[in-house]
Backbone bond lengths (Angstrom), bond angles and torsions (degrees), N, CA, C in turn:
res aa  C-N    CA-C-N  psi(-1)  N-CA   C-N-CA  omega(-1)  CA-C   N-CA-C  phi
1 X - - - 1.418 - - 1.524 112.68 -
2 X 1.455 105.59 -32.35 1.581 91.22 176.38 1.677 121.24 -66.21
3 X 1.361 97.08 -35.08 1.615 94.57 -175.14 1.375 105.54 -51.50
4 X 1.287 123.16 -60.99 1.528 135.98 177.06 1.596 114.80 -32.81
5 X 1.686 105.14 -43.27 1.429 99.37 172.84 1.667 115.35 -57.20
6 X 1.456 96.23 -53.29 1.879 108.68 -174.25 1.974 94.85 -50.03
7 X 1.206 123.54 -62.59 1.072 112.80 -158.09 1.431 99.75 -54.71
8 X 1.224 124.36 -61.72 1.786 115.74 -163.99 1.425 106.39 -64.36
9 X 1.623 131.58 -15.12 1.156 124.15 -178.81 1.632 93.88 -67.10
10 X 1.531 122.75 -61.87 1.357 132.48 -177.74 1.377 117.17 -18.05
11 X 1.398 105.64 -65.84 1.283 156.38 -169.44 2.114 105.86 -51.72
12 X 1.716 100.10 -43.18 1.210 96.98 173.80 1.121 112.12 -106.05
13 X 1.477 136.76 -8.31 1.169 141.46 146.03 1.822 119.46 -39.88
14 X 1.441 98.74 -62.64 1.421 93.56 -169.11 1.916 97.20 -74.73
15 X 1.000 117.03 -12.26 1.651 109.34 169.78 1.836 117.03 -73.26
16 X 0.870 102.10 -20.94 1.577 117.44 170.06 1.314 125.26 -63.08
17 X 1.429 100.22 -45.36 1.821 120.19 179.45 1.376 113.80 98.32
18 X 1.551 104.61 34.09 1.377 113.06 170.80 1.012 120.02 -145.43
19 X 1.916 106.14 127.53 1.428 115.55 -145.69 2.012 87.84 -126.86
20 X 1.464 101.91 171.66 1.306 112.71 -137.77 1.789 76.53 -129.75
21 X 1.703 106.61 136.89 1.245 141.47 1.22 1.931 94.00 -85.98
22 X 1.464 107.86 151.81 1.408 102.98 171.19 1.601 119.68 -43.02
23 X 1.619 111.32 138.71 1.032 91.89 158.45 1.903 143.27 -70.33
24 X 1.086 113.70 153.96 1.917 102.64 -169.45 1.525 93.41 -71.47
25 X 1.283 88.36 147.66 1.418 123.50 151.65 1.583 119.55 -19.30
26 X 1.332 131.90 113.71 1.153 116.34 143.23 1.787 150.58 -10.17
27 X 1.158 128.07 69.66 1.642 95.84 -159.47 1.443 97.14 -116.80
28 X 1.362 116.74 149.90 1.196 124.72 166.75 1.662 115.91 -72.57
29 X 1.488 102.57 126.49 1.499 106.10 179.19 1.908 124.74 -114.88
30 X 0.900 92.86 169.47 1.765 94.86 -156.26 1.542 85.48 -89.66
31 X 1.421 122.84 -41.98 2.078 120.17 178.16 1.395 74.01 -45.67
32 X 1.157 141.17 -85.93 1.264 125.41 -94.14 1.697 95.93 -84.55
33 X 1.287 110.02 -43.47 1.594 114.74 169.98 1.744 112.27 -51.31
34 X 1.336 112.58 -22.90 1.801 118.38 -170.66 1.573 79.53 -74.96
35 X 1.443 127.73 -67.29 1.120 132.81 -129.09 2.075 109.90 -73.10
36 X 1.530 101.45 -30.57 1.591 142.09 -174.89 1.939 84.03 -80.39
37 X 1.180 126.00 -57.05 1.390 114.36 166.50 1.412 135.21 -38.57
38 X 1.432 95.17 -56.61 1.500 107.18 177.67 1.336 123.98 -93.20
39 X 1.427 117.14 -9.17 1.354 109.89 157.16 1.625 115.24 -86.55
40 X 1.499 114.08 13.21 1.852 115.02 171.08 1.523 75.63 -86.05
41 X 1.222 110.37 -69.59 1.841 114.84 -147.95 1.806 94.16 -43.67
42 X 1.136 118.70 -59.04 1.694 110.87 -170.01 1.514 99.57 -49.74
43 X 0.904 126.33 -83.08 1.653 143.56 152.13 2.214 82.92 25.73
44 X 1.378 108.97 -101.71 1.351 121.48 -166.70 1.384 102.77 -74.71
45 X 1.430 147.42 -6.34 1.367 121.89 117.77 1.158 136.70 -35.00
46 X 0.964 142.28 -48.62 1.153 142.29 -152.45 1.964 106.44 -114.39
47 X 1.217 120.96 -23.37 1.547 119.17 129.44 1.489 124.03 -48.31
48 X 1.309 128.86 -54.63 1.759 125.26 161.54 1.332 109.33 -18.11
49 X 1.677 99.17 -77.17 1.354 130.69 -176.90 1.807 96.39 -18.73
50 X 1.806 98.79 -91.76 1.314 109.04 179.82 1.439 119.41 -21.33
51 X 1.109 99.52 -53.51 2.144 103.66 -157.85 1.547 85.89 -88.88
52 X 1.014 152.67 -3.09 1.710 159.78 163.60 1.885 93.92 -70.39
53 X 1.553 115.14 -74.09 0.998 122.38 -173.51 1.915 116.86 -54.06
54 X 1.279 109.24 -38.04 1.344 121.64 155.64 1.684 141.50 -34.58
55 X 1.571 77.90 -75.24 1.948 92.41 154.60 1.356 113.57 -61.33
56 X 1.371 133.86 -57.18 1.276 130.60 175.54 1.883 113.31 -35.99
57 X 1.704 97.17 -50.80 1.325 79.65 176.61 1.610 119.61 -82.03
58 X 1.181 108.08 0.19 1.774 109.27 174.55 1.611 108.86 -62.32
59 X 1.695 83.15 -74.68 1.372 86.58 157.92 1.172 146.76 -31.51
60 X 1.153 129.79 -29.44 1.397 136.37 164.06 1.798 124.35 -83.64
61 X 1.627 92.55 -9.70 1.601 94.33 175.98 2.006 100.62 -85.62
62 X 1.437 91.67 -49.01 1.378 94.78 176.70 1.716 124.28 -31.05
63 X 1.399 93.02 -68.68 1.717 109.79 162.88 1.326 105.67 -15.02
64 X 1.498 102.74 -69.80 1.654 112.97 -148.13 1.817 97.23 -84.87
65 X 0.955 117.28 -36.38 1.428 105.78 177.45 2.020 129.17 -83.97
66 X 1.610 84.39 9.11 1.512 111.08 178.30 1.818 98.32 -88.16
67 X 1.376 104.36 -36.61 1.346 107.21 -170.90 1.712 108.99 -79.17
68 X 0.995 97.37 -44.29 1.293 89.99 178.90 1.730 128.85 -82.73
69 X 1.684 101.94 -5.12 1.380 92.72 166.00 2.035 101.86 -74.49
70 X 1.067 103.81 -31.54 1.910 109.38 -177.41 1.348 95.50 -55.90
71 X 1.226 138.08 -38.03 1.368 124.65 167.80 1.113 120.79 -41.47
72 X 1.459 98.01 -89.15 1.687 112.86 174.13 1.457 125.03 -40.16
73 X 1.823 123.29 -27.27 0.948 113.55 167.65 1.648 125.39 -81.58
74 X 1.764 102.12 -19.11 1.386 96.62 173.45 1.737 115.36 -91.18
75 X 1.431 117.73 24.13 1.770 133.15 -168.94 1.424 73.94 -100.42
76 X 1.447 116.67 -56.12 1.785 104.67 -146.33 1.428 92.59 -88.03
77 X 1.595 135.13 -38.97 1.631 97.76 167.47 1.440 143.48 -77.69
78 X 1.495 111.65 -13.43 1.678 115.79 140.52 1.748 116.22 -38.09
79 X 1.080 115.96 -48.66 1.524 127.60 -170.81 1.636 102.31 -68.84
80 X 1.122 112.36 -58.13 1.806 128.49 171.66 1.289 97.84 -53.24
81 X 1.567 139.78 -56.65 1.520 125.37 -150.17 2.037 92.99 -65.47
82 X 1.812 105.75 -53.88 0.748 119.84 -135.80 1.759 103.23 -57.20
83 X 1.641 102.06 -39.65 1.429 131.25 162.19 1.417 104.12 -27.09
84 X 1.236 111.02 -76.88 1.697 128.65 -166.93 1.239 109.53 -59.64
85 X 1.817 126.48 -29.84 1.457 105.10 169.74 1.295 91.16 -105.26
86 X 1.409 154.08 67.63 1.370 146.37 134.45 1.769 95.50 -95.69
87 X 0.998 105.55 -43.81 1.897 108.86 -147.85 1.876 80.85 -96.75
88 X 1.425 135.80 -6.40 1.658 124.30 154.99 1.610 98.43 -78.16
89 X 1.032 112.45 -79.62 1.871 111.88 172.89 1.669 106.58 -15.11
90 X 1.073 120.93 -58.78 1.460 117.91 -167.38 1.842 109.80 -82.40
91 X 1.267 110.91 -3.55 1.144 113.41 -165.34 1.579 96.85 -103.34
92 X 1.243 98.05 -31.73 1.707 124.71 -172.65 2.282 96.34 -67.48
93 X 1.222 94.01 -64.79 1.591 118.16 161.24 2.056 100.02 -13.47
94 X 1.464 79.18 -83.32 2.049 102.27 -150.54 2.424 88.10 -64.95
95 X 1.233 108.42 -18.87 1.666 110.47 -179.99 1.756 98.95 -74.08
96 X 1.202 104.44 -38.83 1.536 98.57 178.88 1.476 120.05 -83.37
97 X 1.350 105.81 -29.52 1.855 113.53 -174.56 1.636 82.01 -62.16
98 X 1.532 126.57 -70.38 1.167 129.44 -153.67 1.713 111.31 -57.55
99 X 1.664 111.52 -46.26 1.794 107.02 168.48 2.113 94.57 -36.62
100 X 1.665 110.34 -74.19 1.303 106.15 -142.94 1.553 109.46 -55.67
101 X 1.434 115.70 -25.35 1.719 120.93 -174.99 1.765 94.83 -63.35
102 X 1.276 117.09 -42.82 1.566 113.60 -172.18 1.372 90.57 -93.92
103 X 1.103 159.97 25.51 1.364 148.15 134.90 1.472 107.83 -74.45
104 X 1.436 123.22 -39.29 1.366 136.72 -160.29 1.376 114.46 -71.40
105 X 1.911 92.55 -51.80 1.404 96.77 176.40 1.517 128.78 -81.04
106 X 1.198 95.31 0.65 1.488 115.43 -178.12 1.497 109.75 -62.20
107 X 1.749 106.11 -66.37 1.332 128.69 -174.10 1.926 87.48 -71.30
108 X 0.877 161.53 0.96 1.485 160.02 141.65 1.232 101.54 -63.50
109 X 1.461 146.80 -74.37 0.601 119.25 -170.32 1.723 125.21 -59.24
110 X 1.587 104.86 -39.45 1.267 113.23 -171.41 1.751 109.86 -47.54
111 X 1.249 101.25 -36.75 2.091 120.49 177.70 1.334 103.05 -61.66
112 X 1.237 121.55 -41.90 1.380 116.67 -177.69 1.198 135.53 -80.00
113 X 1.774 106.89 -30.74 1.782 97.66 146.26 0.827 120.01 -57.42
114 X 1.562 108.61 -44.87 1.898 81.60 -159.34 1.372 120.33 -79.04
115 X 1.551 106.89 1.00 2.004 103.33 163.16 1.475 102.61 -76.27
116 X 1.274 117.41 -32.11 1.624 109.74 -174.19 1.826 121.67 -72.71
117 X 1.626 95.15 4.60 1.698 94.64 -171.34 1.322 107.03 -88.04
């Protein structure tokens, strides 16, 4: 008879929804708060990281598109100098054609008095 007791005691136990040995207690633990710490800190490490790796690559477009405006700006003042002494040369040019035409007509006229004296 005793066994019979244990079994139906068992028997209405596990029909209850309570199973053996209790489970423990809840307890609040200090790992677990260390651990909830340091997975924030990795957490916003590793965002740094990102927006670090980000700027770096900004930064690196900047660089490169800094260089190449210095190109283009030193293409177009090569292009400008070269401009500015073509159109002095030619300006230099039409100052001398114009001295020798008034040199020419000069000595014309000068020829022509003196046939007219």
């Amino acid at each position: 008879m005793k066994r019979g007791g244990l079994l139906l005691g068992a028997m209405l136990m596990a029909g209850c929804g309570w199973t053996w040995p209790l489970p423990p207690a809840a307890r609040h633990s200090d790992a677990l708060d260390r651990s909830a710490r340091m997975l924030r800190q990795l957490d916003r490490v590793e965002a740094d990281l990102h927006s670090i790796n980000s700027e770096e690559a900004t930064f690196s477009e900047l660089v490169q598109r800094h260089g190449h405006a210095q190109e283009v700006a030193c293409r177009v003042t090569d292009d400008h100098l070269q401009e500015i002494h073509r159109l002095a040369m030619a300006q230099e040019r039409k100052k001398q054609e114009k001295a020798r035409r008034r040199h020419a007509l000069a000595q014309l006229h000068r020829r022509s008095r003196s046939f007219t004296r």
